[in-house]
N, C-alpha and C positions, 0 to 999 in steps of 0.2 A: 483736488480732494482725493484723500482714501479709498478706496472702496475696500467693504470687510465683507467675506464670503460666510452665511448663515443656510443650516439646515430647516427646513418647515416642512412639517408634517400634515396633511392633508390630508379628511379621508377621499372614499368616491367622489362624494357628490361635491363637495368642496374645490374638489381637483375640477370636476367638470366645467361648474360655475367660472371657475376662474380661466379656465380655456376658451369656455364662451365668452367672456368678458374681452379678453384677448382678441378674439376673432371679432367679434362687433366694434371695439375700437381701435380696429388696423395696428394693433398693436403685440406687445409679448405679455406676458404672465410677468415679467421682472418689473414691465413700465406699470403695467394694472397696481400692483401690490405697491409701487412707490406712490403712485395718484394717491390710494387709498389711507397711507399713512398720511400725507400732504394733507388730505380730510382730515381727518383723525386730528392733527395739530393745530388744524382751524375751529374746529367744534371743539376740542379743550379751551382754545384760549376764548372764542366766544364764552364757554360757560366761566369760565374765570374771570368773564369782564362783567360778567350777571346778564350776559344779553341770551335773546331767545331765537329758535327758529322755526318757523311755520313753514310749511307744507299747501297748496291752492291746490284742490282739483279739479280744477279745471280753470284757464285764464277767464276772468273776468267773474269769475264766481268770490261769491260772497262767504262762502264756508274755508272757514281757515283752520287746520292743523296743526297743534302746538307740540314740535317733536322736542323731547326729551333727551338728554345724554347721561345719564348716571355715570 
C-alpha cells in the first residue's frame, strides 16, 4: 500500500488532546488519528445499514444512551 503524506492543522488543545491520546495508548499521534478514521468508517457504514448505537453507563445498568452520528 501507498502511503500519501497530508498536512493537519490543529489548534492547542486539539494538539494536546491528541498527544495524550498517544501517551495513554502507548502509541503515536499517526496510529491515534488512523484508529479514529477506522471509527469514523464503522459508524458511517453502521448509519448506512440504519443500525443504532447505544452508549451503558455503567455495566449492568438499565439506562441506555442512543448516540447519534449526523
Amino acid at each position: 500500500m501507498k502511503h500519501q503524506r497530508m498536512t493537519l492543522s490543529l489548534d492547542a488543545g486539539e494538539m494536546a488532546e491528541l498527544e495524550d491520546m498517544a501517551l495513554r495508548g502507548n502509541s503515536n499521534k499517526t496510529e491515534v488519528i488512523r484508529r479514529a478514521i477506522r471509527i469514523y468508517m464503522l459508524l458511517e457504514q453502521m448509519r448506512a445499514e440504519g443500525k443504532e448505537l447505544h452508549a451503558q453507563e455503567q455495566p449492568g445498568s438499565r439506562q441506555l444512551e442512543r448516540l447519534v452520528f449526523v
